[in-house]
C-alpha positions in Angstrom: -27.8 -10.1 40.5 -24.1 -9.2 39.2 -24.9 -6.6 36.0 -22.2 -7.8 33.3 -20.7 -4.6 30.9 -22.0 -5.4 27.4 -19.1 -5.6 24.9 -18.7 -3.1 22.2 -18.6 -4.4 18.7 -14.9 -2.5 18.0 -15.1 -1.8 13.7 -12.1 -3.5 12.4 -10.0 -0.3 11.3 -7.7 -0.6 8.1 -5.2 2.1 6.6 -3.7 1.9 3.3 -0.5 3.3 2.1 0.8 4.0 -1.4 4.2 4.2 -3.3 6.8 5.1 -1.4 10.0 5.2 -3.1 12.4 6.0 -0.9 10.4 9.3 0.6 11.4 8.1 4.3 10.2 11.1 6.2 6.8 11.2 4.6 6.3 8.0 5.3 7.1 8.6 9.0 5.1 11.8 8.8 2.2 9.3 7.6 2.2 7.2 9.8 1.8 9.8 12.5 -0.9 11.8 11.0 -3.0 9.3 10.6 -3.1 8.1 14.0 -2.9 4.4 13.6 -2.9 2.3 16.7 0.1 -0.8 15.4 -0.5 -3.4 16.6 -4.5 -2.9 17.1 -5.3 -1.5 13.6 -4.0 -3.2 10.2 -1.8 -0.9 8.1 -1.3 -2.3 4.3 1.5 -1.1 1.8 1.4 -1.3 -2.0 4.8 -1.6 -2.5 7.6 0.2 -4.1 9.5 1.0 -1.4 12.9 1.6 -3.5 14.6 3.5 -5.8 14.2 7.4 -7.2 13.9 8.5 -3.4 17.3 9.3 -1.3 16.0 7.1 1.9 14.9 3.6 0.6 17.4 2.0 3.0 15.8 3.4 5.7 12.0 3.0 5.1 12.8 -0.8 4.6 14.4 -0.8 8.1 11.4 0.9 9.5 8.9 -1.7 7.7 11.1 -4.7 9.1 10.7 -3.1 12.4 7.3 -2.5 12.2 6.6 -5.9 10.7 8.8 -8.1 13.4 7.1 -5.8 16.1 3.3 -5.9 15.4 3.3 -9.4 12.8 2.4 -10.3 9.2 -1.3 -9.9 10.4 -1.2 -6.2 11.5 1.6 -4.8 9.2 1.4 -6.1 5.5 4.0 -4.6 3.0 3.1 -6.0 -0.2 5.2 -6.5 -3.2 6.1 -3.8 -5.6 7.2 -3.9 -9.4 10.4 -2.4 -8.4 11.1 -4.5 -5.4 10.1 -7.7 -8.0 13.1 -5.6 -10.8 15.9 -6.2 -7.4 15.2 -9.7 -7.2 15.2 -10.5 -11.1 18.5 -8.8 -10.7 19.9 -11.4 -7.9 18.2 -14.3 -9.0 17.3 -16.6 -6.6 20.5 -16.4 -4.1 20.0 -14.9 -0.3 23.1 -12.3 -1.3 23.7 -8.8 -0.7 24.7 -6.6 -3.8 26.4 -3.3 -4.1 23.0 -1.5 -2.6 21.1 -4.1 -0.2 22.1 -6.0 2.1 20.9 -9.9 2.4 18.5 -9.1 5.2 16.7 -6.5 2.7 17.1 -8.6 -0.3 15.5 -11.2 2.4 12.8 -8.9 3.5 11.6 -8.3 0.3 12.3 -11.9 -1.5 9.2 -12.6 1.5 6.6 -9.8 0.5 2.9 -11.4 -0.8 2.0 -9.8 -4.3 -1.7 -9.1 -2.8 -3.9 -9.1 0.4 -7.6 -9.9 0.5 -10.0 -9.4 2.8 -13.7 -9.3 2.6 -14.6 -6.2 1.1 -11.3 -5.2 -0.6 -8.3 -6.9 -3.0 -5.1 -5.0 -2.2 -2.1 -4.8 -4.9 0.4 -2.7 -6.1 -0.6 -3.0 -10.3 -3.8 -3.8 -10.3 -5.8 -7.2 -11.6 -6.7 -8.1 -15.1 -10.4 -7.3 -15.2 -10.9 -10.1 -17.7 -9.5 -13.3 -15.0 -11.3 -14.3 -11.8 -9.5 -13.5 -9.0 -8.0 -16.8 -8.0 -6.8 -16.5 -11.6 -4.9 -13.6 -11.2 -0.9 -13.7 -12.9 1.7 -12.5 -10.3 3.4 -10.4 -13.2 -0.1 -8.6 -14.3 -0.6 -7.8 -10.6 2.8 -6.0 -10.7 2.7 -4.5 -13.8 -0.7 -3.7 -15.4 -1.7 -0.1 -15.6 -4.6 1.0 -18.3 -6.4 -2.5 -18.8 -7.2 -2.0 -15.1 -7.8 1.0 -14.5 -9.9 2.1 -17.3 -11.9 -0.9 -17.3 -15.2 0.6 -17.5 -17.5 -2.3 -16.7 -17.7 -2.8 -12.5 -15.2 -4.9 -10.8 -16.3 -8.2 -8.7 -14.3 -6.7 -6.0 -13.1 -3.4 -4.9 -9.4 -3.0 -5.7 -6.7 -0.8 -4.0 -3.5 0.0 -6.2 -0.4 2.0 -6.7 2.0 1.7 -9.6 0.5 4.4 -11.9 1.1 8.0 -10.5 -2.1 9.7 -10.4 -0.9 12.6 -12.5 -0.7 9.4 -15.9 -4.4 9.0 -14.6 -6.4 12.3 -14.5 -3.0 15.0 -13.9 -3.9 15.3 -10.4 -1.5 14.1 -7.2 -4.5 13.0 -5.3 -5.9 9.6 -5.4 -8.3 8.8 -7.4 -11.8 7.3 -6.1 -14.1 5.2 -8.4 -16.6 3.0 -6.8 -15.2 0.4 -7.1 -11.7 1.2 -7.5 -8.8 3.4 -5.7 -5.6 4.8 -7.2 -3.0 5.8 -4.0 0.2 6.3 -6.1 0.6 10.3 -6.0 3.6 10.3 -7.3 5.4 11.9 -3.7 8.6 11.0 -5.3 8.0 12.9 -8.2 7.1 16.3 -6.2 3.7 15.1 -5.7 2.3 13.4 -2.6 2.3 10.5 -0.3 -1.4 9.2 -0.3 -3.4 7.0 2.4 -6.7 5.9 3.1 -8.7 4.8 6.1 -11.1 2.1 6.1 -13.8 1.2 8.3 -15.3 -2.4 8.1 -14.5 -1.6 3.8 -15.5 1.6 4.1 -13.7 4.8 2.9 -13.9 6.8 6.2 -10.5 9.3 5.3 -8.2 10.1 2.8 -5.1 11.4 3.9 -2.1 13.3 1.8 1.2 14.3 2.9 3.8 16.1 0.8 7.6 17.6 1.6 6.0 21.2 2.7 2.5 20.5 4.1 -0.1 18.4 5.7 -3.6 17.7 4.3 -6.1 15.5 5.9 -9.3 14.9 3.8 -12.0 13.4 5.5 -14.8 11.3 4.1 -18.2 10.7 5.3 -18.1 7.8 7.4 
């Protein structure tokens, strides 16, 4: 009788990035410290990729590579408030302007405003606790900052966000973990940090933090 291998369940590995803003070599420096696999595991962005930082130009480039390498299912930048402020600006033309070309304005005209999946909602404002999900305004998700995320009553679903800088939250640059809710926006472009987490099937198994002098990993209990 021929013994057949028995297949490992392989636990479906997520990491979550927060505002960027132009802070090109953290990102990069992110991206390696965390030791994703692209292309295997499924790296999420919460948008705000541009302006304050010196090196927007070039993290767009390196989320366009990443994206046409590894697919919309793997690599998922969402849509930021500030990427949402460039297109207002152009209206709704395919043109270049004085600071992005047409393939960025392209590239970002084509970012989702959230990502679901079974355990977690993932947006760069947050949701209005107050609306069902599938009731959810494009705008609020952009924009809203206290009404979501000092809601004190339990959310449906947990929610990953950026927009507000930590420091506006509690005056720390580390995200902030509620049980049902996680603030990634440290404010890196402000002299804070970049912020990441690590999810396991949902669950919170790392928190990583990277700013312009130093390295910290955190590390949850899986």
């Amino acid at each position: 009788m021929k013994l057949q291998k028995r297949k490992e369940n392989k636990k479906m590995k997520t990491y979550v990035i927060g505002d960027v803003h132009g802070c090109f070599q953290e990102l990069r420096e992110m991206i390696k410290i965390m030791g994703i696999k692209l292309g295997e595991d499924r790296l999420i962005l919460l948008g705000d990729y541009i302006d304050r930082g010196n090196e927007e130009h070039e993290v767009l480039e390196l989320l366009q590579n990443l994206l046409n390498k590894y697919g919309p299912d793997k690599v998922i930048p969402l849509m930021g408030n500030h990427e949402q402020m460039l297109l207002d600006s152009v209206g709704n033309r395919f043109m270049s302007n004085n600071r992005f070309s047409e393939k960025e304005i392209e590239f970002i005209r084509s970012r989702p405003v959230y990502f679901e999946d079974e355990s977690w909602f993932y947006v760069h404002g947050g949701i209005n606790p107050m609306k069902e999900l599938s009731e959810q305004d494009e705008e609020e998700m952009l924009w809203i900052r206290d009404q979501f995320y000092s809601f004190p009553d339990q959310l449906k679903k947990k929610v990953a966000f950026g927009h507000t800088p930590t420091r506006l939250i509690n005056g720390s640059d580390v995200p902030v973990v509620w049980n049902d809710r996680i603030a990634l926006d440290t404010g890196c472009v402000f002299g804070g940090n970049l912020s990441a987490m690590e999810l396991i099937d949902g669950d919170i198994v790392a928190i990583y933090s990277v700013n312009k002098t130093n390295v910290n990993i955190n590390r949850c209990a899986a």
